[in-house]
C-alpha positions as CSV (number, residue, x, y, z in Angstrom):
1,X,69.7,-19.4,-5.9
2,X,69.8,-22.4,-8.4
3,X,68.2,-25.9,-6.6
4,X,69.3,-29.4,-7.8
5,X,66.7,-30.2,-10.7
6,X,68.1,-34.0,-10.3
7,X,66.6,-33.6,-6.2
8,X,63.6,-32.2,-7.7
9,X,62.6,-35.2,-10.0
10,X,63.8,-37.5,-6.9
11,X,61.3,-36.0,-4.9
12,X,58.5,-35.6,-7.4
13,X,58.9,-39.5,-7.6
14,X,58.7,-40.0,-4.0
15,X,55.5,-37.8,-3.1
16,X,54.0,-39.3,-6.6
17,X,51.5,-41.9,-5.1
18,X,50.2,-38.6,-2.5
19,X,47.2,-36.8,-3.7
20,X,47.1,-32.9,-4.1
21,X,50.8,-32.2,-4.5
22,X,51.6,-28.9,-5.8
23,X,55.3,-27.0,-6.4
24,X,55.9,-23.4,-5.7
25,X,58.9,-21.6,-6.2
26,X,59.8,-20.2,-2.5
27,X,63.4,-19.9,-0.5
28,X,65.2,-19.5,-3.6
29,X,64.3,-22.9,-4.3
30,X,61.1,-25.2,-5.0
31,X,58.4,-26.3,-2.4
32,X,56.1,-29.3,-2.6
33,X,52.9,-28.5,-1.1
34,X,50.2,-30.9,0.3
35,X,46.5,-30.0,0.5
36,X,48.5,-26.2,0.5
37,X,50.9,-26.7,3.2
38,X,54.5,-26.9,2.7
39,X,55.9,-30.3,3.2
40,X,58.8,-30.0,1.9
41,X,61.1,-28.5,-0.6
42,X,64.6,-28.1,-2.2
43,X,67.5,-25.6,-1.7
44,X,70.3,-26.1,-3.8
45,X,71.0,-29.5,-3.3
46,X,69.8,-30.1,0.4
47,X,65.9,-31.4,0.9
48,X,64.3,-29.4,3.0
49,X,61.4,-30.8,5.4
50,X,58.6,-28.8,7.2
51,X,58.5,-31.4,10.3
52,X,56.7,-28.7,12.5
53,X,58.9,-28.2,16.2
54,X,58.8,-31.6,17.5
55,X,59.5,-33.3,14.7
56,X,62.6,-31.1,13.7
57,X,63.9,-31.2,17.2
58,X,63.7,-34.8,16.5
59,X,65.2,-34.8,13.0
60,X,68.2,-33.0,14.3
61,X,69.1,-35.3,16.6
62,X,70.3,-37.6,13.1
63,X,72.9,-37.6,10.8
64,X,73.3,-34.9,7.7
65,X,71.1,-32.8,9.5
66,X,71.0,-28.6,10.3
67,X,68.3,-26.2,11.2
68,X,66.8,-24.0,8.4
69,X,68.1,-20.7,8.6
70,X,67.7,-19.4,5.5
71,X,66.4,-16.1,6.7
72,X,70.1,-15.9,8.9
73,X,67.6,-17.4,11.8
74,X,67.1,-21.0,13.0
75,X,63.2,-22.1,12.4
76,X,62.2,-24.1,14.7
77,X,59.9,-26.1,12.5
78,X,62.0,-26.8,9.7
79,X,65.9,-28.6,8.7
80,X,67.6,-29.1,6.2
81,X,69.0,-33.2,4.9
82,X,72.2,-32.7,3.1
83,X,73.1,-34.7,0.2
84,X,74.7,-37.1,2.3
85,X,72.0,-38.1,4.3
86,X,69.6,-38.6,1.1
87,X,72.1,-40.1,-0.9
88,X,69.9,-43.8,-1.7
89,X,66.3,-43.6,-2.4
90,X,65.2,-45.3,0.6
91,X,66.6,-42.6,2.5
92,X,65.2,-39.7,0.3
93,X,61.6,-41.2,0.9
94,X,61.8,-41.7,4.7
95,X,62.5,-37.9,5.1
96,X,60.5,-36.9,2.3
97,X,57.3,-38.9,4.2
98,X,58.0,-37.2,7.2
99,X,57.4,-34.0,5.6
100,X,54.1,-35.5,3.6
101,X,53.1,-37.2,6.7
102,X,53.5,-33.7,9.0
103,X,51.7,-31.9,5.8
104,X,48.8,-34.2,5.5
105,X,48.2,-33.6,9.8
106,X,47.6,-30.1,8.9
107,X,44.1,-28.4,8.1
108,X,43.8,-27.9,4.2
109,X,44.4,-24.8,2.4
């Protein structure tokens, strides 16, 4: 699956002041790794966040937002933002922090 290289470069700008930000190719997409843990990523043109189960639960309580099932299975940890819901870049960096932030809790890799 082909991922939005335009999302990419939006994202690369938002995570650019974080240290230790990596990409890997995973989902059929790209990730964006902190310290080695996922934070987020994109999958054709939706960002997708690793928000761990609380924060999820709580991400899909908003707008533009669905479970990650990319395996045909809901994971409890991680949604997807559709385009709509990161359409300005203030928006695109609130949900891309949340990601970085729920990263950077985690034990380095």
């Amino acid at each position: 699956m082909a991922y939005s290289e335009d999302l990419a470069t939006r994202i690369r700008r938002a995570l650019a002041p974080r240290a230790d930000v990596m990409e890997r190719k995973m989902f059929g997409g790209l990730a964006f790794m902190l310290g080695g843990n996922m934070c987020c990523g994109v999958v054709g043109d939706r960002l997708m966040l690793r928000l761990g189960n609380e924060g999820a639960a709580t991400a899909l309580a908003e707008p533009h937002t669905r479970p990650m099932d990319f395996t045909g299975k809901p994971l409890k940890s991680m949604v997807y933002v559709e385009a709509e819901g990161i359409a300005s870049p203030e928006e695109l960096h609130r949900w891309v922090n949340r990601g970085a932030d729920f990263a950077a809790s985690l034990p380095a890799k």
